[in-house]
C-alpha beads as a LAMMPS data file, in Angstrom:
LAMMPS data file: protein, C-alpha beads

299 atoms
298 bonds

1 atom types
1 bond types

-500.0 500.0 xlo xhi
-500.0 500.0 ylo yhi
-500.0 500.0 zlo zhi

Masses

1 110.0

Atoms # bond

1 1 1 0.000 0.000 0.000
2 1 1 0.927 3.803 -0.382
3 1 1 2.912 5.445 2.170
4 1 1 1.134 8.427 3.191
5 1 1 2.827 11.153 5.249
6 1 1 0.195 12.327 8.216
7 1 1 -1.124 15.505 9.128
8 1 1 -1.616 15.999 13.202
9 1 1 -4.256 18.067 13.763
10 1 1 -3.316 18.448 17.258
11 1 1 -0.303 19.588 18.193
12 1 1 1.449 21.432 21.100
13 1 1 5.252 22.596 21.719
14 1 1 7.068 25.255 23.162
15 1 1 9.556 27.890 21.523
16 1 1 11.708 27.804 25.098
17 1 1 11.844 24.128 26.382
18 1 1 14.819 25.008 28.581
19 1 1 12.338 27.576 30.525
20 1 1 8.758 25.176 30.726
21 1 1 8.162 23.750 34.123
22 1 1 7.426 20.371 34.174
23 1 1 3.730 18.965 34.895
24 1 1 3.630 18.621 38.862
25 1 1 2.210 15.162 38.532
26 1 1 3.761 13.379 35.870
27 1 1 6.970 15.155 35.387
28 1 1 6.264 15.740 31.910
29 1 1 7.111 18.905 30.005
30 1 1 6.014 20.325 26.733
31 1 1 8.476 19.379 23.573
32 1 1 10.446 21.735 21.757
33 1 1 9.658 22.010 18.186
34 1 1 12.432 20.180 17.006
35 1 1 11.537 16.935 19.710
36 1 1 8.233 16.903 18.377
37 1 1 9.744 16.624 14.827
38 1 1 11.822 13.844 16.001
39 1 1 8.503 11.837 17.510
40 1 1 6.583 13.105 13.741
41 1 1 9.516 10.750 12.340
42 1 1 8.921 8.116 14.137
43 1 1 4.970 8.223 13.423
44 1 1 5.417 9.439 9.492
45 1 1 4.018 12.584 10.331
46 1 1 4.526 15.295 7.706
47 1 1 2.729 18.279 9.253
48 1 1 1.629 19.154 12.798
49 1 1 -1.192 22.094 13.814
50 1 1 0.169 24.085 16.634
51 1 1 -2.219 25.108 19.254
52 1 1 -1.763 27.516 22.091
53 1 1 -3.144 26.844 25.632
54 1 1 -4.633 30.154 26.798
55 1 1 -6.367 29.850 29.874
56 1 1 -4.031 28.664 32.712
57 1 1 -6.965 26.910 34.276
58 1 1 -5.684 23.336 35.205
59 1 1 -2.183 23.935 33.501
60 1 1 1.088 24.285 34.965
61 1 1 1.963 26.370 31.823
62 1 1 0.448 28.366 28.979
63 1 1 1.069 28.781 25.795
64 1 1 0.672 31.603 23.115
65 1 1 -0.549 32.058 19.610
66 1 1 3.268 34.062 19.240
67 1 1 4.948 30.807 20.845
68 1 1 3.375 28.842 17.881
69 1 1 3.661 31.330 15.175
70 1 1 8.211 31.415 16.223
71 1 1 8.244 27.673 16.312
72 1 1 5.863 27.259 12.480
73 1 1 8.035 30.065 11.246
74 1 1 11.349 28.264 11.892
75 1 1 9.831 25.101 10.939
76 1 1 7.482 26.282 8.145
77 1 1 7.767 22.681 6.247
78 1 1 6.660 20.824 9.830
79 1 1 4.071 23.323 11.523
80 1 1 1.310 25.662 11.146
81 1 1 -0.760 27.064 13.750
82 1 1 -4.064 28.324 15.661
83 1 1 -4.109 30.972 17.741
84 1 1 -5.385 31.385 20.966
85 1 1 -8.796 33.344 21.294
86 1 1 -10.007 33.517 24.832
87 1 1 -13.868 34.578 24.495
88 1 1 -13.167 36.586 27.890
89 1 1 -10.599 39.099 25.896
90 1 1 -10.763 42.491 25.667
91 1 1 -13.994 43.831 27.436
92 1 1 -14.702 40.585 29.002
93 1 1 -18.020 40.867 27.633
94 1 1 -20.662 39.469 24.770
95 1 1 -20.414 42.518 23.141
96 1 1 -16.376 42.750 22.709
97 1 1 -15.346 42.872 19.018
98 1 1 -13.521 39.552 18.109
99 1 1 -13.282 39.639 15.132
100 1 1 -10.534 42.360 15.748
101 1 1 -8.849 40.050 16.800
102 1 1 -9.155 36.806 14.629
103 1 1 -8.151 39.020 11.702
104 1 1 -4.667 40.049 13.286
105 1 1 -4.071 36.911 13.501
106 1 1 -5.054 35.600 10.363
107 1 1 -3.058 38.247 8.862
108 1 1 -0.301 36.618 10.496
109 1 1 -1.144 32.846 9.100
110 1 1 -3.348 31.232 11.637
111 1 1 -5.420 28.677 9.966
112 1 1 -7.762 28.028 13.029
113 1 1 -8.795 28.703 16.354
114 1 1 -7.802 26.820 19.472
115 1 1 -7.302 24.845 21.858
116 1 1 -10.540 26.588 23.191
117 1 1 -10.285 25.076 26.902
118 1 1 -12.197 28.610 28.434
119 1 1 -14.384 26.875 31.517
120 1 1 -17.494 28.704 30.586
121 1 1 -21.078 26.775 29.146
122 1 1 -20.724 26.357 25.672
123 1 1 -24.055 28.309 25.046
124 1 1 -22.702 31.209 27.633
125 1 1 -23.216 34.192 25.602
126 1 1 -19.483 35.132 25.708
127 1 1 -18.909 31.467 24.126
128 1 1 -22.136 32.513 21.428
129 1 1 -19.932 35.962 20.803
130 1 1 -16.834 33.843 19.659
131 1 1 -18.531 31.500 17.398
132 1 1 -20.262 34.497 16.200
133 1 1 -16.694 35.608 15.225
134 1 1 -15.886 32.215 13.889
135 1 1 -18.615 32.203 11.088
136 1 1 -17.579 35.865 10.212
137 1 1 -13.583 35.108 9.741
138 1 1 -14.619 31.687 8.320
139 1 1 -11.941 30.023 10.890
140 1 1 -12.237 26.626 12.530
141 1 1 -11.846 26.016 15.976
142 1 1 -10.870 23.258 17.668
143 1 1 -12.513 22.889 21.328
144 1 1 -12.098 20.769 24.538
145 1 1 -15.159 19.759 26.666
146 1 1 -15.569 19.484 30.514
147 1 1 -18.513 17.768 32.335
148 1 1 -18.544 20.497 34.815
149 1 1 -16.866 23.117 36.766
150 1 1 -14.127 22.540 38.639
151 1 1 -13.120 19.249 36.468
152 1 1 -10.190 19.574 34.462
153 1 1 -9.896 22.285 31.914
154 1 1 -12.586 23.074 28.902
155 1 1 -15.524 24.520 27.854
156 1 1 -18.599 23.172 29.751
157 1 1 -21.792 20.807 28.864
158 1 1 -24.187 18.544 30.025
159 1 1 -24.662 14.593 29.575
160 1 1 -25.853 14.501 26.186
161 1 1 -24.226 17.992 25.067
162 1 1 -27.095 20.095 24.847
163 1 1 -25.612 23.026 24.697
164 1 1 -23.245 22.621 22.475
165 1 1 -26.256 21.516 19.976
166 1 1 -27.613 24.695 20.388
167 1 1 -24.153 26.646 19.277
168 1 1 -24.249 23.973 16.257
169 1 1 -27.855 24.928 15.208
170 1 1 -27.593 28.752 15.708
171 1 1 -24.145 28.647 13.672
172 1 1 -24.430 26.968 10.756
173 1 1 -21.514 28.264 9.362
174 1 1 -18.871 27.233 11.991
175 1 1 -16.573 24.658 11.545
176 1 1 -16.436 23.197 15.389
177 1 1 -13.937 20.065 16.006
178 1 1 -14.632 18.295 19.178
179 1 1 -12.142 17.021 21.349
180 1 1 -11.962 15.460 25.063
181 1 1 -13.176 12.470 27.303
182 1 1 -16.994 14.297 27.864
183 1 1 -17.000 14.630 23.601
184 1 1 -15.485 11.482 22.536
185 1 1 -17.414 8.821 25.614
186 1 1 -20.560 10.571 24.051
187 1 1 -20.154 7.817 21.103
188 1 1 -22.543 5.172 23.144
189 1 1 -25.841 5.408 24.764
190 1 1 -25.254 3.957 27.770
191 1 1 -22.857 7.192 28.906
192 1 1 -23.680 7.893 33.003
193 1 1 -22.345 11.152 34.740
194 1 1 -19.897 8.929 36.671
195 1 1 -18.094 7.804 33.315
196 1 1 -18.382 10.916 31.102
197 1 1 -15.042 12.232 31.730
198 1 1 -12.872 8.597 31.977
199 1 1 -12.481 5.945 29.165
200 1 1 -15.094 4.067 28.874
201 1 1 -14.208 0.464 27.685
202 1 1 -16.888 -2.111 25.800
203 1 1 -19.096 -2.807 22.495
204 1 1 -20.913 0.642 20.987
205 1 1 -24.413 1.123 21.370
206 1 1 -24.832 4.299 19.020
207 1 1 -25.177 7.034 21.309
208 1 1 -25.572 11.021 21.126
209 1 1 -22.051 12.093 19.283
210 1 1 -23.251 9.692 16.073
211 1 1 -26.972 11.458 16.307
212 1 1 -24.976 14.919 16.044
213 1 1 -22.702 14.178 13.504
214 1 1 -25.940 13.303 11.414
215 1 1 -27.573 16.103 12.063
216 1 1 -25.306 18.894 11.944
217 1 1 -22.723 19.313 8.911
218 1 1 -20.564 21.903 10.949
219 1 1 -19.637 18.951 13.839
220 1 1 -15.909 17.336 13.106
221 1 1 -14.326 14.990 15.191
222 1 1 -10.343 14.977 16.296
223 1 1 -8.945 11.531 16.848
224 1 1 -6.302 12.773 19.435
225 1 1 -5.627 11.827 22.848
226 1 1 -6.701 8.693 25.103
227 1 1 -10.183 9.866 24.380
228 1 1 -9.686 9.600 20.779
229 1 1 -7.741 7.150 20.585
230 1 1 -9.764 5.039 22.705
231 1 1 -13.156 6.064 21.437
232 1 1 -11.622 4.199 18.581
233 1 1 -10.194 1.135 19.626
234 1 1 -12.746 -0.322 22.426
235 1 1 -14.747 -1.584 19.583
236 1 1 -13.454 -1.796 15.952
237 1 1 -16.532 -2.765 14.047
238 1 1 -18.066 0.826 15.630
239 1 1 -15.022 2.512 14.644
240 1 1 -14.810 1.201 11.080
241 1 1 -18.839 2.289 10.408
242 1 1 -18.187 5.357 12.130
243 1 1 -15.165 6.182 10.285
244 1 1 -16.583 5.320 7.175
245 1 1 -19.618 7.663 7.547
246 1 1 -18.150 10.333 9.057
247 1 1 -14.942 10.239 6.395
248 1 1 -15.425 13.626 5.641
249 1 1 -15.358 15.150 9.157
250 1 1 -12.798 13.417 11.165
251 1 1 -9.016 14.302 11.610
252 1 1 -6.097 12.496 12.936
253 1 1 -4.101 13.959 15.492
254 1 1 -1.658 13.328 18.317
255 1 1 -2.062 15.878 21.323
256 1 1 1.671 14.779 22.531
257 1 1 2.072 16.723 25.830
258 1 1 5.384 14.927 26.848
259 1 1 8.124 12.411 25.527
260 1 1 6.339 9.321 27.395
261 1 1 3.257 9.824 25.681
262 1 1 1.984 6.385 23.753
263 1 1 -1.291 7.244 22.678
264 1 1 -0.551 8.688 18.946
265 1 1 1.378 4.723 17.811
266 1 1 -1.961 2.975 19.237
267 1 1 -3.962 5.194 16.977
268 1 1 -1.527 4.665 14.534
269 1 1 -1.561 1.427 14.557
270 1 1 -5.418 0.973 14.400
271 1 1 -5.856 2.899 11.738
272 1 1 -3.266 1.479 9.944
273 1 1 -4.872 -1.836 10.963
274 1 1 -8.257 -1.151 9.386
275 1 1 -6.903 0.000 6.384
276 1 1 -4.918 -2.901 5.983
277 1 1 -7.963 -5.241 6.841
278 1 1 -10.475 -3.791 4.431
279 1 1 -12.341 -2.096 7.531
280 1 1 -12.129 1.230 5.960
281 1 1 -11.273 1.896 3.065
282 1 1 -8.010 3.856 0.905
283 1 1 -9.964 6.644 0.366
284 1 1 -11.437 6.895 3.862
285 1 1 -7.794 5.986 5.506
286 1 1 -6.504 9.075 2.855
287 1 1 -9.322 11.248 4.260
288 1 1 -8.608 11.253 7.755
289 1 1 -4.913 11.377 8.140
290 1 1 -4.482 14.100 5.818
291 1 1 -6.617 14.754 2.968
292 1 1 -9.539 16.353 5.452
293 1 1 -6.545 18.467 6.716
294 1 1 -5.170 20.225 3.422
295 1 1 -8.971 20.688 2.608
296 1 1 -9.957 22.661 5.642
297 1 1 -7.119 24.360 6.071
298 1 1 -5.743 25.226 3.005
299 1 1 -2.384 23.299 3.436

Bonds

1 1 1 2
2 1 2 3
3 1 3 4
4 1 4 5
5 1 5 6
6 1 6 7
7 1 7 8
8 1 8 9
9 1 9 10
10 1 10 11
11 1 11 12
12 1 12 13
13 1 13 14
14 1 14 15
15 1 15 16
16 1 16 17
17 1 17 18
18 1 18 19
19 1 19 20
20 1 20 21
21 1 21 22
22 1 22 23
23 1 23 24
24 1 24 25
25 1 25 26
26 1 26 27
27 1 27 28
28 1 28 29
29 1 29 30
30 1 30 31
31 1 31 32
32 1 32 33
33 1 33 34
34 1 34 35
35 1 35 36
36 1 36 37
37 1 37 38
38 1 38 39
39 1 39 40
40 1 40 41
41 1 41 42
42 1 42 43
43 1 43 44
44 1 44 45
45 1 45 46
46 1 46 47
47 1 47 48
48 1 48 49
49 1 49 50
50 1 50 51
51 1 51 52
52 1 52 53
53 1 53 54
54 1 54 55
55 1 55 56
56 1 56 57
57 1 57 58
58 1 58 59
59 1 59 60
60 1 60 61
61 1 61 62
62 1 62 63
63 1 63 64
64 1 64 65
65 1 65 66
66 1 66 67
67 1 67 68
68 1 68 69
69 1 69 70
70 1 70 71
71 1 71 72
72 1 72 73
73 1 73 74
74 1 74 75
75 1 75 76
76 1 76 77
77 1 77 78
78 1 78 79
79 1 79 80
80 1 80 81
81 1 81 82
82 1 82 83
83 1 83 84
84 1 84 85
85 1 85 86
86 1 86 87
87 1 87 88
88 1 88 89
89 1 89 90
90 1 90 91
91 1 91 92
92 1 92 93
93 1 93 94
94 1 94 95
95 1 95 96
96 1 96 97
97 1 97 98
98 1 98 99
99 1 99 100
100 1 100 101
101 1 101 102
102 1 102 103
103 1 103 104
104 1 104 105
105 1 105 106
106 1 106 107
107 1 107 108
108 1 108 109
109 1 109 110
110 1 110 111
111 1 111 112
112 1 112 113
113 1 113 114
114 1 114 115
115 1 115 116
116 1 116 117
117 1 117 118
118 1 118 119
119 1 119 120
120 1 120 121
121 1 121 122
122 1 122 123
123 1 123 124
124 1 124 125
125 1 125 126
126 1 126 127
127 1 127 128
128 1 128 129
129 1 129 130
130 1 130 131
131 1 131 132
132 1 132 133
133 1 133 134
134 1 134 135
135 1 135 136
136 1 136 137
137 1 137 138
138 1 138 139
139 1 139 140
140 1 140 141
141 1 141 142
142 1 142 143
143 1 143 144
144 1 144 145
145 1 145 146
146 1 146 147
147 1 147 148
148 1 148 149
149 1 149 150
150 1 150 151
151 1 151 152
152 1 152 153
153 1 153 154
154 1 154 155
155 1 155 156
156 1 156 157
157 1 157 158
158 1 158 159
159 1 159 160
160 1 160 161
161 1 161 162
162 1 162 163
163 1 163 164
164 1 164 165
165 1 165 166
166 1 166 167
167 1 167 168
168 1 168 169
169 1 169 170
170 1 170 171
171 1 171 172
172 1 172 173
173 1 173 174
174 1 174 175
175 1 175 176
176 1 176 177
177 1 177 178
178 1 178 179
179 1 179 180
180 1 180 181
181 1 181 182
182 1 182 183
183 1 183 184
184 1 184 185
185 1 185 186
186 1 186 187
187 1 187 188
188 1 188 189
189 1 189 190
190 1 190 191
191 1 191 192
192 1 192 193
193 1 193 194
194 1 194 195
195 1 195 196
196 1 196 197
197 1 197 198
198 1 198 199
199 1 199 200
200 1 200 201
201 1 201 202
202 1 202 203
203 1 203 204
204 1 204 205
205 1 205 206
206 1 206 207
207 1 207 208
208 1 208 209
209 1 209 210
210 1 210 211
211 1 211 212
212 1 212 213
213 1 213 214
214 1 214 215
215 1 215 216
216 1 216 217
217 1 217 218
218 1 218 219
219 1 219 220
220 1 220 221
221 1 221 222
222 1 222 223
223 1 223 224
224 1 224 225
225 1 225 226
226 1 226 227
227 1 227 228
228 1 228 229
229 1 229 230
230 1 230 231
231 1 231 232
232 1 232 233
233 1 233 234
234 1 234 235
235 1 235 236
236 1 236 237
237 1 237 238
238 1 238 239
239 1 239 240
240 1 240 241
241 1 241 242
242 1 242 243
243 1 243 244
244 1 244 245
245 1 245 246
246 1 246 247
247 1 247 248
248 1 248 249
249 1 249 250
250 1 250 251
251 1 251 252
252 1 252 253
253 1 253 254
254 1 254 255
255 1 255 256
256 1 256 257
257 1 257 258
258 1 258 259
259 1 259 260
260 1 260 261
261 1 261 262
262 1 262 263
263 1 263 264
264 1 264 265
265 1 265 266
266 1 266 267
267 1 267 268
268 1 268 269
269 1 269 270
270 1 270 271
271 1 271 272
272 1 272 273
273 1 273 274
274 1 274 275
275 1 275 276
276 1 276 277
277 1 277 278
278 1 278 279
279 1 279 280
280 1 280 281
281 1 281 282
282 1 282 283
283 1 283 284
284 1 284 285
285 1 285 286
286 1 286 287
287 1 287 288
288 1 288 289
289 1 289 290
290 1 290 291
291 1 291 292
292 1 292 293
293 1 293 294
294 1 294 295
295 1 295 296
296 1 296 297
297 1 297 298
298 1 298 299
């Protein structure tokens, strides 16, 4: 079969890797650009999306839309980037003019919008301002969801993601790529409060995420992380149907947040797997890993 070089649609690194504290818990820092090149090697990884990490909430470090635009512009073969739009900025209010600045960075060459971690409800009408700003600078954005305050980093939603339905509905236009434990374990129908944000393990029962994907044309999926990752592999015959339906809308990615991390070769090596099995096919393997990429983004 055909080699194809991968696009990670989910990438973070640091311009200053000697000055990045390491996380408190794991002892894991944030890769330089050129270590996250070295682990793109090993995974034939052509092209990674840098996103910044805004809102300190839950991190031991953030990270700028300027960090990521130094590290693309040394590496402009490797990387390109998102920048950081925190729906809190300037006025802290639903009134403050965003797409101010969404264009300055546009004008700079960012493709996209996010990580968007911000711990307000998705349908909070600072959160309704930014998609608002979205549709108008026709950028993507990629978000992370949280079951509730206090958990973790990310915007906020019920069981069932409600709210984010209604910021689907009212903009049409957006192109909103969902990301996290809460978005991923929404996949089956038997999802409880108590599992939401874990991995849950076990056969598919079609649950909300598939019901969402149907219904609304401006819902993509990103494959990185555990929660990706394992959304995918606790039951292949899901995976391949889903994948299959959904070619259009789903991205690989990586989310590599340290040099331990092993979750991008399992997801590797699934996907590989199913393409090499017949479970999905060329085109759809093509689609995902890179082809949904250059098409969104312009690459």
């Amino acid at each position: 079969m055909e080699t194809i070089r991968k696009i990670d649609i989910h990438a973070h690194a640091t311009a200053y890797p000697q000055l990045i504290p390491a996380n408190r818990h794991t002892g894991g820092r944030f890769l330089g650009g050129e270590e996250l090149i070295g682990m793109y090697d090993q995974l034939n990884i052509e092209k990674g999306v840098l996103l910044p990490l805004v809102d300190s909430v839950s991190q031991w470090v953030t990270m700028t839309s300027e960090n990521c635009k130094l590290i693309a512009d040394a590496h402009p073969d490797r990387f390109v980037w998102f920048c950081g739009i925190d729906p809190r900025m300037g006025d802290n209010s639903p009134d403050t003019d965003l797409p101010y600045l969404l264009n300055h960075y546009k004008s700079l060459g960012a493709r996209g919008v996010g990580e968007l971690t911000t711990q307000l409800y998705a349908d909070d009408p600072m959160m309704d301002n930014l998609f608002s700003a979205l549709e108008e600078c026709d950028m993507p954005v990629i978000i992370h969801i949280s079951p509730r305050f206090g958990v973790g980093y990310g915007i906020i939603d019920d069981l069932g993601l409600p709210r984010l339905e209604r910021m689907l509905k009212k903009h049409p236009a957006m192109k909103l790529i969902g990301h996290s434990q809460p978005f991923w374990a929404e996949i089956a129908a038997d999802l409880t409060e108590e599992n939401r944000n874990r991995y849950p393990q076990g056969k598919v029962t079609e649950g909300r995420l598939v019901k969402l994907m149907r219904d609304y044309g401006n819902l993509y999926c990103d494959l990185s992380a555990g929660s990706g990752a394992n959304a995918m592999t606790r039951d292949p015959e899901f995976a391949a149907r889903f994948l299959t339906e959904f070619a259009d809308r789903v991205f690989f990615g990586c989310d590599i947040c340290a040099s331990f991390n092993t979750h991008p070769f399992k997801l590797d090596a699934f996907l590989t797997d199913l393409r090499e099995s017949g479970g999905i096919s060329e085109e759809t393997y093509r689609k995902i890993v890179r082809g949904n990429a250059e098409r969104m983004l312009g690459l």
